[in-house]
C-alpha positions in Angstrom: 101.8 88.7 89.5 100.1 86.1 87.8 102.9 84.5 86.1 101.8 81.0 87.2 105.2 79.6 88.9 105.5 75.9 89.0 106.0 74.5 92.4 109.8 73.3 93.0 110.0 69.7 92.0 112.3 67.3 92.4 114.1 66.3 88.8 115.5 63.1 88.4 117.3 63.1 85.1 120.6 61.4 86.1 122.1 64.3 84.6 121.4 66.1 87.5 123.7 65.6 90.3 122.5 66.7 93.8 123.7 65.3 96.7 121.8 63.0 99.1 121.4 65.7 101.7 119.3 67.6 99.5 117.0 65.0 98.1 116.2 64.1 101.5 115.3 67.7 101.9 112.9 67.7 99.3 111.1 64.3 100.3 110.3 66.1 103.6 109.2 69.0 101.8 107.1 66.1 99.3 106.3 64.7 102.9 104.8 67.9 104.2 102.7 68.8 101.0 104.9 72.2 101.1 105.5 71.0 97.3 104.1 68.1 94.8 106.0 65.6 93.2 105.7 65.9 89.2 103.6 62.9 87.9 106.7 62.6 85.6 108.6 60.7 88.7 105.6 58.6 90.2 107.2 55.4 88.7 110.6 56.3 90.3 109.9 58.1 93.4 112.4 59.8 95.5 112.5 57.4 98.3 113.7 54.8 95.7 116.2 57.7 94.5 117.5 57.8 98.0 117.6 54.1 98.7 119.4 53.9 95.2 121.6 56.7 95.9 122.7 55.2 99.0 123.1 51.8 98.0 125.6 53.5 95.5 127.5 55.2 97.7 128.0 53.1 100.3 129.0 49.9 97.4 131.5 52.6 96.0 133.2 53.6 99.2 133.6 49.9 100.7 135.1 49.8 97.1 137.2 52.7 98.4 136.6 54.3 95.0 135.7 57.5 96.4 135.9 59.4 99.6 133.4 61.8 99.6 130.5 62.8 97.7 130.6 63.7 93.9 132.6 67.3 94.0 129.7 68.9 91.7 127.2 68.7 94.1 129.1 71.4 96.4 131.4 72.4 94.5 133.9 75.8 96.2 130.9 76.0 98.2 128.3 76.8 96.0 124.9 75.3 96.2 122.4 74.4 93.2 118.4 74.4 93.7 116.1 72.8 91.3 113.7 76.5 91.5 111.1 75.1 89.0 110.2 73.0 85.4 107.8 72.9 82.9 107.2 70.5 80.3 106.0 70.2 77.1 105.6 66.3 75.6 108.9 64.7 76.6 110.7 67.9 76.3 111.0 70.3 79.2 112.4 73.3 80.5 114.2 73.6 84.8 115.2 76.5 86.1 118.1 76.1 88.6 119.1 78.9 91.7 123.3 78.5 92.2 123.7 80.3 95.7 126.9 81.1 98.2 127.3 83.0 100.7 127.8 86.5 98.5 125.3 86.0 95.4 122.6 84.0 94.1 122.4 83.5 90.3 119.5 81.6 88.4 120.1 79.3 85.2 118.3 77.0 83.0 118.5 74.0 81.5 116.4 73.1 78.4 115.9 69.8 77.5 114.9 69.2 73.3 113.2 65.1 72.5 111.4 66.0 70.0 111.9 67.2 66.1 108.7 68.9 65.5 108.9 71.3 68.8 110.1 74.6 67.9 113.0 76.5 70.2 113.8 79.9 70.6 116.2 81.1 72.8 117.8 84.8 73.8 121.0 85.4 71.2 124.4 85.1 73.5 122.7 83.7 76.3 123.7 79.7 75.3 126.2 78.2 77.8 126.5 74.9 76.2 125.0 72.4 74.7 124.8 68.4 74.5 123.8 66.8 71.2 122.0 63.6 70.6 122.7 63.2 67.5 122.8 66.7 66.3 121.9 69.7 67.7 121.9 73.0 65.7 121.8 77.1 66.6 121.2 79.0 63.8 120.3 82.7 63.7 116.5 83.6 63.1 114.9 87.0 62.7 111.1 87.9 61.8 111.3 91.4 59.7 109.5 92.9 57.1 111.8 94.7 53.9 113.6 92.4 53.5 117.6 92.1 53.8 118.2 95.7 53.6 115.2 96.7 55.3 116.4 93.7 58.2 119.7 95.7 58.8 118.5 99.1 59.3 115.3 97.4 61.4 118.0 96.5 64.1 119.2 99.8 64.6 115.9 101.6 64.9 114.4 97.9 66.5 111.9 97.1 64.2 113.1 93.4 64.1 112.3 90.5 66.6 115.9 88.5 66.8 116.1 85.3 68.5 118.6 82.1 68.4 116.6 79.4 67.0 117.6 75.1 68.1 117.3 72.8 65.9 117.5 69.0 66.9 117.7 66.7 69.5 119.4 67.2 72.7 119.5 69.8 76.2 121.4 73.0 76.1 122.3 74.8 79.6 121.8 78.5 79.7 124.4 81.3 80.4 123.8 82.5 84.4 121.6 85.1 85.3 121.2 87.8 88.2 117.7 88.1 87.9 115.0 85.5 88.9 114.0 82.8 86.1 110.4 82.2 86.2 107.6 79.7 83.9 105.1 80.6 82.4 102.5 78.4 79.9 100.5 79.7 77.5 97.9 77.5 75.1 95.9 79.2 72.2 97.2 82.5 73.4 98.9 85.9 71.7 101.7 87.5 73.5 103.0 91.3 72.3 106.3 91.7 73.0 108.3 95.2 72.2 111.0 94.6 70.3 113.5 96.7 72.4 112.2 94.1 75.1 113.5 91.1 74.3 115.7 90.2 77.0 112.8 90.0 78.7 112.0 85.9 77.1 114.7 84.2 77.7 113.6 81.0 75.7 110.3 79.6 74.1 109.6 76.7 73.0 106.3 74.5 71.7 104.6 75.1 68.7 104.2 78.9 67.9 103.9 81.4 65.0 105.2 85.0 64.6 104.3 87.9 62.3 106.9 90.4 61.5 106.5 93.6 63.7 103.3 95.6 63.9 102.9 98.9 61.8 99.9 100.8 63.1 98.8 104.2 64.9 100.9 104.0 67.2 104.1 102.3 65.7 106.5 105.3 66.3 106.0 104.7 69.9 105.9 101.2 70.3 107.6 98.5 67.8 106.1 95.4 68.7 106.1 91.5 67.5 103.0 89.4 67.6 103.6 85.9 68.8 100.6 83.3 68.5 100.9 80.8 70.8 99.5 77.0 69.9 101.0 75.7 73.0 104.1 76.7 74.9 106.4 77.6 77.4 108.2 80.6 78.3 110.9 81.4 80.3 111.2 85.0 80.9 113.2 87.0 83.6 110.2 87.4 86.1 111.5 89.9 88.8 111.7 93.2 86.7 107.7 93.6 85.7 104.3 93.0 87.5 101.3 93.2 86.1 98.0 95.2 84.7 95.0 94.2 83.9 92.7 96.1 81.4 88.7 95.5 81.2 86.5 96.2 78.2 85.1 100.1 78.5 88.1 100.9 81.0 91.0 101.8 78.5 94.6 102.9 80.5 97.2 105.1 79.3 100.9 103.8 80.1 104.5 105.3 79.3 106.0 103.3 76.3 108.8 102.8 78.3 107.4 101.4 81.3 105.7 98.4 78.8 107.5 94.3 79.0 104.8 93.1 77.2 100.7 92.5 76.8 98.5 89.5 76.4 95.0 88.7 75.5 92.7 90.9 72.7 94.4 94.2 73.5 93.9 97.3 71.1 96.9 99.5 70.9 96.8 103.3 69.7 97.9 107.0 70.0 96.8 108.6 73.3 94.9 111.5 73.0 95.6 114.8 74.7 99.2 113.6 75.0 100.7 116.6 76.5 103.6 114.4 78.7 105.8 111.3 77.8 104.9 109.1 75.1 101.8 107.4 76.1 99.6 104.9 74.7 96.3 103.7 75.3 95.4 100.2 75.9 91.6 99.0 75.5 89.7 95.4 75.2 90.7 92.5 77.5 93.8 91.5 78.7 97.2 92.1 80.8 99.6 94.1 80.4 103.2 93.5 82.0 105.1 96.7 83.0 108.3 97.3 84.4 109.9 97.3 87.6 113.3 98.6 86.7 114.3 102.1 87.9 
């Protein structure tokens, strides 16, 4: 699957409380060249964290202000992984894996420095938010029609809904069961269905999007056209894998079975479709399909 991960790497926004234990775990993981420590941190690098960290403990215990490490960092039991982060400028997206001994559940947190980066993020899926000074969530929806033709379009899902941020300041993501994963895109276009939404969890850089697609094959497939200047999106990676389509090779797939497509795809009507609702793909590019029963 070529949905370019990012190596784990160590975070150090003192937001982020993980226990001493655990960086040292990921300096000998730094150590080993298993992972690579973001050029973001070379000026404050972990051993300096570490020494830091310590030095603070120990002060505050002589000071007999605490007794034991902060209760967030294990809290009734349950363990939090920095899994991955992108960034874009000074703003940036981590992904974090919360694990106990039952269940593992994956969240993110979404960091917004500057004004003229755009945010989109999955509606119902905010957890909370921080402001610095003011951070906004206002309903956004591409459709063509307009207000009347908006309300029947998300019925019969002709509309591309997202939550759109406005502002300055980071915003923590609702849990999910399925694995978070990064993915960057610069002067690309992504196709995404529209009844496949939950799919992108969040986007954000600087991005335009046409209302959905009417053409041969729009009572099959619905889809949105997203032109990507440069950006990063965080979709749920462990439900799709994917397909890639050469010039003069076409392939026919089940609507269903579709996430979403990249790269200078043509869309249309199969022909001879006697089974299932099929539609060919032809050009260059991937196509993302489904791993869900």
């Amino acid at each position: 699957m070529d949905i370019n991960f990012q190596t784990a790497q160590q975070k150090t926004n003192t937001d982020i409380e993980l226990s001493t234990k655990e960086l040292e775990a990921i300096q000998e993981l730094i150590n080993d060249q298993i992972i690579v420590q973001s050029p973001s941190i070379e000026n404050n690098s972990l051993p300096q964290i570490l020494k830091e960290r310590s030095q603070s403990q120990n002060q505050n215990l002589n000071q007999n202000q605490i007794k034991d490490l902060p209760a967030s960092n294990n809290s009734f039991g349950v363990r939090m992984q920095l899994v991955s982060e992108l960034a874009f400028g000074k703003n940036h997206i981590s992904i974090f894996r919360f694990k106990n001994k039952q269940s593992e559940v994956y969240s993110a947190e979404i960091i917004k420095k500057e004004e003229n980066t755009q945010l989109l993020i999955l509606p119902g899926s905010l957890a909370y938010k921080q402001q610095n000074p003011k951070m906004t969530v206002e309903y956004y929806g591409v459709r063509s029609g307009g207000v009347s033709g908006f309300i029947k379009s998300q019925v019969t899902g002709e509309s591309f809904v997202m939550t759109e941020v406005k502002g300055l300041g980071s915003l923590r993501l609702a849990t999910n069961n399925n694995i978070l994963g990064l993915k960057s895109f610069r002067h690309e276009k992504l196709y995404l269905p529209n009844n496949n939404i939950a799919y992108l969890q969040a986007l954000m850089g600087t991005f335009e999007i046409s209302p959905p697609i009417k053409n041969k094959a729009f009572n099959l497939v619905t889809y949105t056209e997203l032109r990507l200047n440069k950006a990063i999106a965080l979709l749920e990676c462990d439900s799709f894998y994917e397909l890639e389509v050469f010039p003069n090779n076409s392939v026919e797939i089940e609507t269903s079975q579709i996430v979403f497509w990249t790269g200078d795809l043509l869309l249309d009507e199969a022909k001879n479709d006697d089974e299932g609702n099929l539609v060919r793909f032809s050009g260059s590019g991937k196509v993302y399909l489904s791993l869900e029963a």
